[in-house]
N, CA, C and O atoms as a GROMACS GRO file, in nm:
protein
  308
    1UNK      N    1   6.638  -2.885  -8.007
    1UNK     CA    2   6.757  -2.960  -8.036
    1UNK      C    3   6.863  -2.929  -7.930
    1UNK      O    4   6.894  -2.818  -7.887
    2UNK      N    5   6.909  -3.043  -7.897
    2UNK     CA    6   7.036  -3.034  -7.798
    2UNK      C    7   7.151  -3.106  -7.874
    2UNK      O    8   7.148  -3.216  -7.930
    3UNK      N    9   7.301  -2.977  -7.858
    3UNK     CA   10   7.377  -3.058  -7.845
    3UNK      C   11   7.496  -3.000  -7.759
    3UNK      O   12   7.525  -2.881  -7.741
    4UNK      N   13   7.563  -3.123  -7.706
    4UNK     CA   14   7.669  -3.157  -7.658
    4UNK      C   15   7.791  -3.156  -7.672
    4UNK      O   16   7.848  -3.241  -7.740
    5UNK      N   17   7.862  -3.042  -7.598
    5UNK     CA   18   8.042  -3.074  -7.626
    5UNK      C   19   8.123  -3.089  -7.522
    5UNK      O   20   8.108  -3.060  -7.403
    6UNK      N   21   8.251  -3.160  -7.607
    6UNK     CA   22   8.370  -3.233  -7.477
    6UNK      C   23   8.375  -3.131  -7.357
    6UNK      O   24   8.394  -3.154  -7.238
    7UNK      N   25   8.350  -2.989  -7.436
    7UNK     CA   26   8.471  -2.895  -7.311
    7UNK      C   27   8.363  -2.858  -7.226
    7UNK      O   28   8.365  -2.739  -7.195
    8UNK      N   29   8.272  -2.924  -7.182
    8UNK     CA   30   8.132  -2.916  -7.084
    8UNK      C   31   8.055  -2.775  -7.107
    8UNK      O   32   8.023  -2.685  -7.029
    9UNK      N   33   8.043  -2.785  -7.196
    9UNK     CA   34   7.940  -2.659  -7.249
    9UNK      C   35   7.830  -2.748  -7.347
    9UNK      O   36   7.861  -2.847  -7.414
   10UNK      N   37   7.724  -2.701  -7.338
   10UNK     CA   38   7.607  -2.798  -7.423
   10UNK      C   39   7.547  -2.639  -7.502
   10UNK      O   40   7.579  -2.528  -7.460
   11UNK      N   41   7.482  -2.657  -7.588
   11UNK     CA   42   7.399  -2.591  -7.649
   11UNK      C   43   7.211  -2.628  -7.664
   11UNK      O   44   7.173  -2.744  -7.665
   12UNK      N   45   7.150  -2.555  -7.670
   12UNK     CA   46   6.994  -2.621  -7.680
   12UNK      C   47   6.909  -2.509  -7.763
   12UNK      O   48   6.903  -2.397  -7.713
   13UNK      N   49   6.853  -2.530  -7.869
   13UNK     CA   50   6.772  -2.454  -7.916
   13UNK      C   51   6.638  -2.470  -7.969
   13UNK      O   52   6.620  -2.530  -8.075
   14UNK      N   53   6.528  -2.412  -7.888
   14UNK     CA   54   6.416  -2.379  -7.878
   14UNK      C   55   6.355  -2.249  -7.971
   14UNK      O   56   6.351  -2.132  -7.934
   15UNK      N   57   6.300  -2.312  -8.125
   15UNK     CA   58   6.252  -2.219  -8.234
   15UNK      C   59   6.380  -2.096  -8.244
   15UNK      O   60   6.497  -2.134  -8.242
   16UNK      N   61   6.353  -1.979  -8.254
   16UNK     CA   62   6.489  -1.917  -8.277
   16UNK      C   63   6.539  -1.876  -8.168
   16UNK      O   64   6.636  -1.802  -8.184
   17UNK      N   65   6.500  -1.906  -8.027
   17UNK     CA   66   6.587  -1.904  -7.913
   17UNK      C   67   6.719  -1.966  -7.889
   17UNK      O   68   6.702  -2.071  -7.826
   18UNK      N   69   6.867  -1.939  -7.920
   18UNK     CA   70   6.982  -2.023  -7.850
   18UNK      C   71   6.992  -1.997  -7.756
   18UNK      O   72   6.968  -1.886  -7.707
   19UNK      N   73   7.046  -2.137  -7.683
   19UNK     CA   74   7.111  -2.074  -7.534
   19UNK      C   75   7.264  -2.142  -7.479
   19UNK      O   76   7.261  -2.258  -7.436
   20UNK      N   77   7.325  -2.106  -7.482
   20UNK     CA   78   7.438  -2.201  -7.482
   20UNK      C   79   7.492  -2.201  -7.286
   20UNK      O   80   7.505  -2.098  -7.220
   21UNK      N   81   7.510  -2.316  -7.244
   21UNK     CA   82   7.571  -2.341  -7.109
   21UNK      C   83   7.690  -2.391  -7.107
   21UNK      O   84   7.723  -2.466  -7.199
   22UNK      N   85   7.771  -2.365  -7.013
   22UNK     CA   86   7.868  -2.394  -6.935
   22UNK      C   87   7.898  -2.457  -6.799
   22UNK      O   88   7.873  -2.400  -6.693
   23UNK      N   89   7.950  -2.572  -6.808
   23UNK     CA   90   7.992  -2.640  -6.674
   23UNK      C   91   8.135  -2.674  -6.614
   23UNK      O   92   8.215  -2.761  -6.651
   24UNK      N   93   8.143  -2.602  -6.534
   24UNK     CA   94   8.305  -2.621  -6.464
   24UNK      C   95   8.331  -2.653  -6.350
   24UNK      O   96   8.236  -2.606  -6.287
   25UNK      N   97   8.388  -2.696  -6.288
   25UNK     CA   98   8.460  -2.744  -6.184
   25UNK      C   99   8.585  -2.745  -6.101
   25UNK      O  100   8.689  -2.777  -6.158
   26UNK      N  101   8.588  -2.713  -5.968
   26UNK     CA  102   8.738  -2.673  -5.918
   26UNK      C  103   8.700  -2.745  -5.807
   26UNK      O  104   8.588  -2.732  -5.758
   27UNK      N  105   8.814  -2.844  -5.748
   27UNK     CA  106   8.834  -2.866  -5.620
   27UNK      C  107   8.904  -2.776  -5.464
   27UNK      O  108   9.019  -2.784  -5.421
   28UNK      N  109   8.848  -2.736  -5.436
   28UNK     CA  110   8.903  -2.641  -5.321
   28UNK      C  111   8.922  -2.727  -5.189
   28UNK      O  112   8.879  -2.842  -5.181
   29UNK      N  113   8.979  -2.674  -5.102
   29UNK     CA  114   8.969  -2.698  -4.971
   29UNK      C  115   8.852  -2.670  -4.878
   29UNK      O  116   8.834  -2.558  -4.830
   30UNK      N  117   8.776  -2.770  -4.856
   30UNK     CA  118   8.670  -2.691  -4.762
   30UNK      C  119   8.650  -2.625  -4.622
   30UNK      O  120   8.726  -2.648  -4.528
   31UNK      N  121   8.578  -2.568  -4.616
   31UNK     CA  122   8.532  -2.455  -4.496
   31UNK      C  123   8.580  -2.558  -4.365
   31UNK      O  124   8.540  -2.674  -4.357
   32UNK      N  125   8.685  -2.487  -4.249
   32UNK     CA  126   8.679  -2.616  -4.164
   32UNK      C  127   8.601  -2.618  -4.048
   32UNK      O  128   8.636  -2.707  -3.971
   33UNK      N  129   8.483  -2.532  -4.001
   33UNK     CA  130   8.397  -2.571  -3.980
   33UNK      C  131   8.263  -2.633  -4.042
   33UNK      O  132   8.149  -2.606  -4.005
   34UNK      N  133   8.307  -2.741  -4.166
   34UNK     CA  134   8.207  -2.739  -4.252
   34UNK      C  135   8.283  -2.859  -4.319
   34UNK      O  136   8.232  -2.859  -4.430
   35UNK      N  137   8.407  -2.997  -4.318
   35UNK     CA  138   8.478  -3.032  -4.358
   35UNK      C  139   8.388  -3.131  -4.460
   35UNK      O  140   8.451  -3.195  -4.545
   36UNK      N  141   8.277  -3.141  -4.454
   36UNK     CA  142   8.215  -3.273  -4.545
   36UNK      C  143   8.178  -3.225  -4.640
   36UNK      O  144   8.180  -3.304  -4.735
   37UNK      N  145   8.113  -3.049  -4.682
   37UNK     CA  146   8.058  -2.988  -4.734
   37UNK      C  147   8.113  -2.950  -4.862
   37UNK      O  148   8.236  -2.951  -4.864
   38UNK      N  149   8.043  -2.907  -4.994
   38UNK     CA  150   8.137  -2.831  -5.072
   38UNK      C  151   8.033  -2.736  -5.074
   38UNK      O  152   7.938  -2.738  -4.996
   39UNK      N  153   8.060  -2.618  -5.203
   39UNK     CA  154   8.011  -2.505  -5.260
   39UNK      C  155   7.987  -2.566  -5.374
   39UNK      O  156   8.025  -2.666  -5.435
   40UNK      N  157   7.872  -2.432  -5.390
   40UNK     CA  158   7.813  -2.452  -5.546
   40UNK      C  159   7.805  -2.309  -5.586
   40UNK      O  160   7.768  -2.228  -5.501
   41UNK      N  161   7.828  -2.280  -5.673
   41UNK     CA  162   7.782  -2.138  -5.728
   41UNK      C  163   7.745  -2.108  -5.894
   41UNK      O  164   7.822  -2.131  -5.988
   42UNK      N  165   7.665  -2.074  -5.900
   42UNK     CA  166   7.554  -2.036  -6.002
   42UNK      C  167   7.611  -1.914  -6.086
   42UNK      O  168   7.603  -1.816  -6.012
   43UNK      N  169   7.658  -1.884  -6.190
   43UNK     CA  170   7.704  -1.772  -6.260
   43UNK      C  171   7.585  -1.765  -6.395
   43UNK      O  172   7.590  -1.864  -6.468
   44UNK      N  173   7.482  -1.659  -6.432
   44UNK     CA  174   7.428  -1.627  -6.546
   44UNK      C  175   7.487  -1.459  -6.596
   44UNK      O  176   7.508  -1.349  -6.547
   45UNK      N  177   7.494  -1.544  -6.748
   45UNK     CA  178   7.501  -1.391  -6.812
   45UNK      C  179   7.430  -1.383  -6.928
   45UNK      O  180   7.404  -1.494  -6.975
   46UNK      N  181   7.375  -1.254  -7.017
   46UNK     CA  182   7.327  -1.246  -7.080
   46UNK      C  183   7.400  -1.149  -7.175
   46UNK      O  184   7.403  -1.030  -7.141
   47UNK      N  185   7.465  -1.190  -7.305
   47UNK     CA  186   7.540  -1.112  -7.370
   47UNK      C  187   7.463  -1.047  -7.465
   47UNK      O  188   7.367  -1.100  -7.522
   48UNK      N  189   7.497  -0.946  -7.482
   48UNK     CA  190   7.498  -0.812  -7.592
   48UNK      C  191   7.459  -0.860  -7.681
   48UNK      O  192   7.347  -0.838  -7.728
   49UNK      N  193   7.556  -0.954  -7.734
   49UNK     CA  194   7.534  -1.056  -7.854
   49UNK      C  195   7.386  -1.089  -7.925
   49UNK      O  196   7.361  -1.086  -8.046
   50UNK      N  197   7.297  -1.120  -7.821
   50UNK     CA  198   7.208  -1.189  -7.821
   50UNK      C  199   7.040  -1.114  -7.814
   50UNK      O  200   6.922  -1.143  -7.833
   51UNK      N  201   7.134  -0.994  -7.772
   51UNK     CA  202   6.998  -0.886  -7.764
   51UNK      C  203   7.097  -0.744  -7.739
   51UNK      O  204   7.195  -0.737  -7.665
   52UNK      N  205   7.043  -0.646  -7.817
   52UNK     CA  206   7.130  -0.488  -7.757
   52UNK      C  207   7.113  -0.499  -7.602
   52UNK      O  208   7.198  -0.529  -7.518
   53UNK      N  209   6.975  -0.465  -7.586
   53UNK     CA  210   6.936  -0.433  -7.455
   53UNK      C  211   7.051  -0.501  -7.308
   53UNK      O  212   7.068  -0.456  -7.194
   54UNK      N  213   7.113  -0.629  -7.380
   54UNK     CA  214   7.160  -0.665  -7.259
   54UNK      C  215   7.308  -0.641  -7.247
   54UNK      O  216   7.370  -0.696  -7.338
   55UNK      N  217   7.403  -0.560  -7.141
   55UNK     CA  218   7.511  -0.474  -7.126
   55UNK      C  219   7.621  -0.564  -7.111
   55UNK      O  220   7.602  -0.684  -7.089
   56UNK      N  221   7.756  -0.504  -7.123
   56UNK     CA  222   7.846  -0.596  -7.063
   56UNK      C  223   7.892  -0.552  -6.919
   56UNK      O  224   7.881  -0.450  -6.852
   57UNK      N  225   7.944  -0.670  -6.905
   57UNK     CA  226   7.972  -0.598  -6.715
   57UNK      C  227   7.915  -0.683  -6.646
   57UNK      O  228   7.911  -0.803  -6.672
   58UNK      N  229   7.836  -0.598  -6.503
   58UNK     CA  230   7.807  -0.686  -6.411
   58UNK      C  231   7.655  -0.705  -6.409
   58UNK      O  232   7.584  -0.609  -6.379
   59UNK      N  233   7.591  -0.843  -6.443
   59UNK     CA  234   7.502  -0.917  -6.463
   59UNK      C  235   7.385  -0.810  -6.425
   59UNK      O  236   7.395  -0.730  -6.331
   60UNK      N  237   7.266  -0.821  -6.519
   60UNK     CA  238   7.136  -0.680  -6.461
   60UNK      C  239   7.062  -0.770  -6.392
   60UNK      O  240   7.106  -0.876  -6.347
   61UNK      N  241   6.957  -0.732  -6.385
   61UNK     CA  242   6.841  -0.763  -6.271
   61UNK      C  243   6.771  -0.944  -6.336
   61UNK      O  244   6.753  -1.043  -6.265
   62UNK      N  245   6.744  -0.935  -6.489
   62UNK     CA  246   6.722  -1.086  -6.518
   62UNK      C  247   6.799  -1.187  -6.467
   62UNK      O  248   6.768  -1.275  -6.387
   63UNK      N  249   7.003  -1.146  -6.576
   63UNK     CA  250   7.073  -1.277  -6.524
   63UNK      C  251   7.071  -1.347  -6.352
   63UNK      O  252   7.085  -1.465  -6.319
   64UNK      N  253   7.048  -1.225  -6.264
   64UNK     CA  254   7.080  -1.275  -6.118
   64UNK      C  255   6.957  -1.357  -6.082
   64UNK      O  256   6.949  -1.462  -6.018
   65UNK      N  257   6.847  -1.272  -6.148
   65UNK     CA  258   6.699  -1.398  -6.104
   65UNK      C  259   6.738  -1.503  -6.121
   65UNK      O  260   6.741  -1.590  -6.034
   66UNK      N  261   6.777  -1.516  -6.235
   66UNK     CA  262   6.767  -1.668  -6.312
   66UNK      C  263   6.911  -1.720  -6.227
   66UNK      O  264   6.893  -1.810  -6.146
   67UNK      N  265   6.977  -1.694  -6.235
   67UNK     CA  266   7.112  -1.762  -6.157
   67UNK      C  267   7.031  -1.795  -5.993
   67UNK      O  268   7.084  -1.898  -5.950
   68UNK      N  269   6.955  -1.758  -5.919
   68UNK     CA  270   6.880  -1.774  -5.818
   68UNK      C  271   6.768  -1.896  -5.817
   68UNK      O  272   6.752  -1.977  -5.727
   69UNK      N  273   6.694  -1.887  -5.947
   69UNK     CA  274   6.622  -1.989  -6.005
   69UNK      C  275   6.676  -2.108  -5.987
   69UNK      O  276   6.638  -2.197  -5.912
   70UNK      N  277   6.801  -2.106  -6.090
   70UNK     CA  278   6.888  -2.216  -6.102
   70UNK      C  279   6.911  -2.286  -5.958
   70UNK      O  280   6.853  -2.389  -5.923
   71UNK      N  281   6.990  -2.227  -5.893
   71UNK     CA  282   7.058  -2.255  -5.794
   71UNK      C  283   6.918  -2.278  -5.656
   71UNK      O  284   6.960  -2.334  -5.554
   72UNK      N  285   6.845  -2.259  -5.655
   72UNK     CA  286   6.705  -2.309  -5.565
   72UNK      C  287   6.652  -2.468  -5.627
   72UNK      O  288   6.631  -2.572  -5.565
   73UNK      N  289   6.641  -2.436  -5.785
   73UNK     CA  290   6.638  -2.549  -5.798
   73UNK      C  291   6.696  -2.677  -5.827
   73UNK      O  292   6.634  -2.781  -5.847
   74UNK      N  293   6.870  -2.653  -5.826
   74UNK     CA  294   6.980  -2.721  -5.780
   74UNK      C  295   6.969  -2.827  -5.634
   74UNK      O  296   6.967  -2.948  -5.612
   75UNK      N  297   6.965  -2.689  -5.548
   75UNK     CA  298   6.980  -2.738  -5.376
   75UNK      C  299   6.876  -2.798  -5.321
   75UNK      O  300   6.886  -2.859  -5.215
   76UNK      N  301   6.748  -2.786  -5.395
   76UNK     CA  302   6.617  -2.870  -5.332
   76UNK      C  303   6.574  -2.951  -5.382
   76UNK      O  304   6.464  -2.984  -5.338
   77UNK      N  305   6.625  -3.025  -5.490
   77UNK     CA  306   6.572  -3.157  -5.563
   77UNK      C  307   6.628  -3.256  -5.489
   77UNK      O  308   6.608  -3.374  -5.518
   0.00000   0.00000   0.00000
């Protein structure tokens, strides 16, 4: 089941797996050797919440895979 909300966050749940996402957006000024270009950047976290094992702070060794995952398969489709 998927669902969808205004403030660009969706939810999806797979048997008793949740996973909830977030989508945001900022316009910056771009790089000026680079003026056509923008950025993208990939943020995963995995809260406490959801399992002990996973810490607060700065992202362990899963969230960054998967934020890598993401973002490979972002830039090459």
């Amino acid at each position: 089941m998927v669902t969808y909300r205004g403030d660009g966050s969706s939810e999806v749940q797979l048997g008793q797996t949740l996973v909830m996402g977030i989508v945001t957006a900022q316009l910056v000024q771009p790089y000026k050797d680079r003026p056509k270009e923008g950025m993208l950047s990939i943020i995963t976290e995995f809260s406490p919440m959801a399992d002990p094992s996973f810490e607060p702070g700065r992202p362990g060794e899963l969230a960054v895979e998967l934020g890598r995952i993401i973002d490979r398969g972002l830039r090459y489709c």
